[in-house]
ZAMARGU-4260 file (C-alpha; in steps of 0.2 Angstrom, whole numbers, plus 5000, padded with zeros to 4 digits):
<rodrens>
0) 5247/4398/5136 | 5248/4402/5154 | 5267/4399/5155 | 5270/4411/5138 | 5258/4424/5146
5) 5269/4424/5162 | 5285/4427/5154 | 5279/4438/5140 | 5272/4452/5155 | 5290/4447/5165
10) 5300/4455/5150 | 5289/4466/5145 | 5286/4474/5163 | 5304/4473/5165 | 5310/4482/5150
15) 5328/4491/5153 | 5323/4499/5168 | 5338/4490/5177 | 5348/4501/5165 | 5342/4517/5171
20) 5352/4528/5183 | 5343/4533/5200 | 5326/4524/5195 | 5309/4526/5203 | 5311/4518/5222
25) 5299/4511/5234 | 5295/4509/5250 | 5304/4491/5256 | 5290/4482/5260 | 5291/4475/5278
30) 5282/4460/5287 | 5281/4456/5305 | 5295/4443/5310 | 5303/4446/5292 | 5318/4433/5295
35) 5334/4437/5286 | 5329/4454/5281 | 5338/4466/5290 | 5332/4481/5294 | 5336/4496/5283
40) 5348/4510/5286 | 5349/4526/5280 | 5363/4533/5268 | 5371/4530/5251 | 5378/4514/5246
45) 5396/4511/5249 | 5407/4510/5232 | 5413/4491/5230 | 5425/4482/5239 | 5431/4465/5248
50) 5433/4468/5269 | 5447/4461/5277 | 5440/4464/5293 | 5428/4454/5303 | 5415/4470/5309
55) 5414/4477/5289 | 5399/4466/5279 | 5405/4471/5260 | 5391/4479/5251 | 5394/4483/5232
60) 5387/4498/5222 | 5381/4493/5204 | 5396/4489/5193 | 5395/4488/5175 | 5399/4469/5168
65) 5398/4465/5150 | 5389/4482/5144 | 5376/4483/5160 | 5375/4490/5175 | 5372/4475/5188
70) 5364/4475/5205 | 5373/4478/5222 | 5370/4466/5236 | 5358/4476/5243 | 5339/4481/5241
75) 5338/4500/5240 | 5318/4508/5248 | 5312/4524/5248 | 5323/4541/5249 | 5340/4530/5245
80) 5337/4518/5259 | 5348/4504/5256 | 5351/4485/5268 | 5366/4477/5264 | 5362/4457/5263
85) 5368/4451/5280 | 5373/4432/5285 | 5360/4426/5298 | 5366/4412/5310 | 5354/4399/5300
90) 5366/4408/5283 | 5383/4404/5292 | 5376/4388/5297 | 5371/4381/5281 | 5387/4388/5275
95) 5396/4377/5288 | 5385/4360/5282 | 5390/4366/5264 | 5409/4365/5267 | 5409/4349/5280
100) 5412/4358/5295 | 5402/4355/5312 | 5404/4372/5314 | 5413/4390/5308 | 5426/4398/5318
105) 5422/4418/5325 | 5436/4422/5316 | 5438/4439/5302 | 5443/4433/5285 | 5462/4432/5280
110) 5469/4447/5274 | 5475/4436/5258 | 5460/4431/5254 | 5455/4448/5248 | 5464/4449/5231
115) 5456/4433/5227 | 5438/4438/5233 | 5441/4453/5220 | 5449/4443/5207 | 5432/4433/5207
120) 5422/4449/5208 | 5430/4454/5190 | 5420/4441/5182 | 5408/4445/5171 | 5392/4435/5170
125) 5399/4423/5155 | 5412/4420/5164 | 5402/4412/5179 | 5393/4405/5170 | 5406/4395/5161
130) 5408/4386/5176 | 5392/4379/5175 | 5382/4368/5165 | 5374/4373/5149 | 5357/4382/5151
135) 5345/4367/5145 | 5339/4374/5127 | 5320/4376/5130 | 5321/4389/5142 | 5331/4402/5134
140) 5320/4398/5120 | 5304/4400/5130 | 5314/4417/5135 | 5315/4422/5116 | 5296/4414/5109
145) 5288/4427/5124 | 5295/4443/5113 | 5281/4438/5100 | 5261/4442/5098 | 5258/4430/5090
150) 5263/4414/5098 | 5251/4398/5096 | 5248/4383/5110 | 5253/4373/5098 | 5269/4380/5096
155) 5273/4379/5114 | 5266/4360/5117 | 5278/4358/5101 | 5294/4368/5111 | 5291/4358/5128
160) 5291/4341/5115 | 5309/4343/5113 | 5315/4340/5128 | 5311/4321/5135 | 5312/4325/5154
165) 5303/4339/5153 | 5291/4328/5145 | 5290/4313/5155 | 5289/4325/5171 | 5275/4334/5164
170) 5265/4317/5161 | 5269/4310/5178 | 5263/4325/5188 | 5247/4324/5175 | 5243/4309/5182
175) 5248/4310/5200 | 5236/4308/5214 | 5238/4329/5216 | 5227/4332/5197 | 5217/4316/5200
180) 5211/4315/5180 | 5196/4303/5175 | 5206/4296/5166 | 5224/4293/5162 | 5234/4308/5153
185) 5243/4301/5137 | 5246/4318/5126 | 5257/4333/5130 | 5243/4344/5126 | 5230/4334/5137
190) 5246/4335/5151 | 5247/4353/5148 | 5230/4359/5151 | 5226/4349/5168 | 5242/4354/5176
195) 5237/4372/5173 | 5245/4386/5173 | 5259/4386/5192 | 5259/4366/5188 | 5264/4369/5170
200) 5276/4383/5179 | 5287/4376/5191 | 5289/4359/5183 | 5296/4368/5167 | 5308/4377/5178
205) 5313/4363/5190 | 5317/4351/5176 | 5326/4363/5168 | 5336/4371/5180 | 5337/4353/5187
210) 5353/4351/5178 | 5363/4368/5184 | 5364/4359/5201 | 5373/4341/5197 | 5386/4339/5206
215) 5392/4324/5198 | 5410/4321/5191 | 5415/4338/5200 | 5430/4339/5212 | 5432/4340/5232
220) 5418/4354/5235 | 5404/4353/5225 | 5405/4335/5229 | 5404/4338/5249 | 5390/4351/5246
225) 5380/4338/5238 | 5361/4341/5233 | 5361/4355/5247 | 5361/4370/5234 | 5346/4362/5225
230) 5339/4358/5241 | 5338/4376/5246 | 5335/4383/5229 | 5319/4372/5227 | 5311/4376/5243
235) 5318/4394/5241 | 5306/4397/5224 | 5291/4388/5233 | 5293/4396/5249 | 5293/4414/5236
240) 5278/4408/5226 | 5267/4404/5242 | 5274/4422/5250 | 5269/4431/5232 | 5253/4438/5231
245) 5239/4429/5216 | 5246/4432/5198 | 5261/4433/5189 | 5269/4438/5202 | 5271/4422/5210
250) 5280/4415/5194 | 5291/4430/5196 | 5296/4426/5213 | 5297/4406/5209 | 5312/4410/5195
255) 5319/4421/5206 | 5321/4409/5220 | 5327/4395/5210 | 5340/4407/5201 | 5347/4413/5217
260) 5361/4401/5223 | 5369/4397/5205 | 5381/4410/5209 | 5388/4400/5224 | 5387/4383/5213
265) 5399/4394/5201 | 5409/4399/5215 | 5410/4379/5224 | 5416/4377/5204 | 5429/4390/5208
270) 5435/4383/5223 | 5436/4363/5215 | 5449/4372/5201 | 5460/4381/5215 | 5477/4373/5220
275) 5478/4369/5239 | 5489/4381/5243 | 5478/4397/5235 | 5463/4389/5243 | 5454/4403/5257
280) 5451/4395/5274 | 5432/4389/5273 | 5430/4389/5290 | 5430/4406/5294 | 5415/4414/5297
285) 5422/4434/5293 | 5424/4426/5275 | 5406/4418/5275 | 5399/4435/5279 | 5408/4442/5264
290) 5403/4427/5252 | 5386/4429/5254 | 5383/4448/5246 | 5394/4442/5233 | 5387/4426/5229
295) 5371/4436/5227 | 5378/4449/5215 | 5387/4435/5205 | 5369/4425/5203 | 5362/4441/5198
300) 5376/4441/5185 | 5374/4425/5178 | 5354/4422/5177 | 5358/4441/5169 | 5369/4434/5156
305) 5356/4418/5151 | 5344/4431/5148 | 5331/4429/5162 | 5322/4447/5166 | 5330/4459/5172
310) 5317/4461/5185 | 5321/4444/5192 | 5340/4447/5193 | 5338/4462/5203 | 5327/4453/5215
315) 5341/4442/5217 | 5353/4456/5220 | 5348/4473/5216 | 5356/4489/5214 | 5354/4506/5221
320) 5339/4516/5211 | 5325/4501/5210 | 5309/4502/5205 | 5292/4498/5216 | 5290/4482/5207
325) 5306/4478/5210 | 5309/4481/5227 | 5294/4470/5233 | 5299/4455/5225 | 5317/4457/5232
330) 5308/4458/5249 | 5297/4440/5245 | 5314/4434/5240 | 5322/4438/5255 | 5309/4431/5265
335) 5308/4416/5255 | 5328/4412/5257 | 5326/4411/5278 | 5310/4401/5277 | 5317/4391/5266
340) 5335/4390/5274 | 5324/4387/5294 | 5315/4372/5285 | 5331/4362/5276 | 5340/4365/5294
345) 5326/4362/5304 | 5312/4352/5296 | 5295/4347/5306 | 5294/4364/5317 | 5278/4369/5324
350) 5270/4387/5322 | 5275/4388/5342 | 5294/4386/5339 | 5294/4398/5324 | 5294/4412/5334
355) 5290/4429/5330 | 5285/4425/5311 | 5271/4433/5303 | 5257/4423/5300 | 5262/4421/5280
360) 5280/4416/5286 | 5270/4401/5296 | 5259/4397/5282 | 5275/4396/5269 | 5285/4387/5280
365) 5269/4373/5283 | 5270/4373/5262 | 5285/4369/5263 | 5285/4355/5277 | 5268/4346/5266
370) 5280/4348/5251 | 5296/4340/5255 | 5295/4331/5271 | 5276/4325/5271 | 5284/4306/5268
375) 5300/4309/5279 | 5310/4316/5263 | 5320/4327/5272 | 5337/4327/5265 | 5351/4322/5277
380) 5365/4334/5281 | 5380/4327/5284 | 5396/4335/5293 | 5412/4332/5294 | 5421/4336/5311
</rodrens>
């Protein structure tokens, strides 16, 4: 029941309050060394719109797609402060390894490429998330089982049943050496109850969301980015998790991270479907500074649109008007994204060559090196000249 208690006090502490205009702000919350979060500025939000100038980093106000109001690439703290979602070096670096290239050029975007980047901001979030594979059915229905009182163990062991990955993922980390059980696990119920409830939460999520990320049978660009989006998404929701103070709030953080680059794999979807001659030149950096508020805004959009709380979305890009709540979890997000981007770039640091980070920053990070790399599985990043 732990995973049903987590999402039933996500949607039920969400409510609409993403609706509401000029909601209840906060104070951004701010850690020593925060990598990736830029420091805020005073002032309103800019109204949307797609730069075709290198100095200019696009911020977008709320837009209303498919009946509600979404959030802007920015996250919005006390008295109207608002940071517009910048591109860090270890952002336009990645973004290089995504795209083949050894390295992007200083260069602004192409003035032609703003019709298209505005074309794509259009989309609503059915749209995007056409491009992508269909939501495994288990989670939209765990989504849908949370709005009742009165929801049994049995139900959700019966659910979780359903699906056979999620099942034979559940039994093998049962059993692992991590639960050490007396003796072997061999019911879903039995598996349920030692994994507990982050176990039962993250291997739900990962093996369901899994899927979103396959690249397989795709065409010239999703097949070059390879597992790198996963790669980034995974350590992005266990870096939040480890960042989120005890409670349900590290569940929260975990979705949010995982939902927060399936706006780029709808956009690398884009970019497979373009004609050669209508494709943008990828190796410009001016253009990766522009893609990274939007790709935020448009995973905001879709994770929206498969009916994940609204909380969640606007952690992952939120609007002007936020709530307390909201605004911390954006922070832990944001935070979660450079540690986990420092880590897939550059695996094996020590706390020495971390720099500045805050000691929670250190600690993550360290999470995330026992996680993934403890048996050398650190994935390999390719690049093409």
């Amino acid at each position: 029941m732990a995973l049903l208690n987590s999402l039933r006090k996500l949607l039920t502490t969400s409510g609409d309050r993403s609706s509401e205009p000029g909601g209840d702000t906060a104070s951004t919350v701010t850690r020593s060394g925060s990598p990736g979060v830029s420091t805020p500025s005073q002032g309103p939000v800019p109204a949307p719109q797609v730069s075709a100038t290198h100095a200019a980093v696009p911020s977008t106000q709320a837009s209303a797609v498919g009946g509600s109001t979404l959030p802007a690439a920015a996250f919005v703290g006390a008295g109207a402060t608002a940071t517009t979602l910048q591109a860090t070096p270890e952002w336009l670096r990645f973004s290089a390894r995504l795209f083949g290239f050894q390295r992007l050029r200083d260069v602004p975007p192409h003035p032609q490429e703003a019709p298209l980047l505005q074309r794509l901001h259009a989309r609503s979030g059915a749209d995007w998330a056409e491009l992508l594979p269909r939501l495994p059915a288990v989670l939209p229905q765990l989504l849908r089982l949370m709005r009742r009182e009165n929801l049994s163990s049995r139900e959700l062991v019966d659910l979780l049943s359903r699906d056979p990955s999620l099942v034979g993922e559940l039994m093998r980390m049962a059993n692992s050496a991590m639960y050490r059980p007396e003796r072997e696990i061999t019911d879903l119920a039995s598996a349920v109850m030692v994994i507990g409830h982050e176990g039962l939460n993250q291997v739900v999520l990962r093996v369901t969301m899994r899927p979103i990320f396959n690249q397989d049978r795709q065409g010239r660009f999703s097949r070059q980015a390879g597992t790198l989006p996963w790669d980034l998404s995974e350590r992005c929701a266990f870096a939040a998790m480890c960042l989120s103070p005890p409670g349900d709030e590290r569940f929260a953080a975990y979705l949010a991270g995982l939902g927060a680059q399936v706006g780029l794999m709808a956009l690398l979807r884009v970019l497979d479907g373009l004609p050669v001659g209508q494709r943008p030149s990828l190796d410009r950096e001016g253009l990766h500074r522009q893609l990274l508020p939007l790709t935020a805004d448009w995973s905001a959009r879709i994770v929206t649109h498969w009916g994940f709380p609204g909380r969640v979305a606007e952690a992952i890009a939120v609007r002007p008007g936020q709530g307390a709540e909201v605004a911390v979890l954006a922070a832990i997000v944001r935070e979660a994204h450079a540690v986990a981007l420092r880590h897939l770039l550059q695996p094996g640091l020590t706390a020495s060559q971390l720099g500045d980070w805050s000691l929670a920053q250190q600690r993550a990070y360290a999470a995330l090196e026992e996680r993934f790399n403890a048996s050398g599985d650190a994935p390999a990043l390719s690049t093409a000249g």
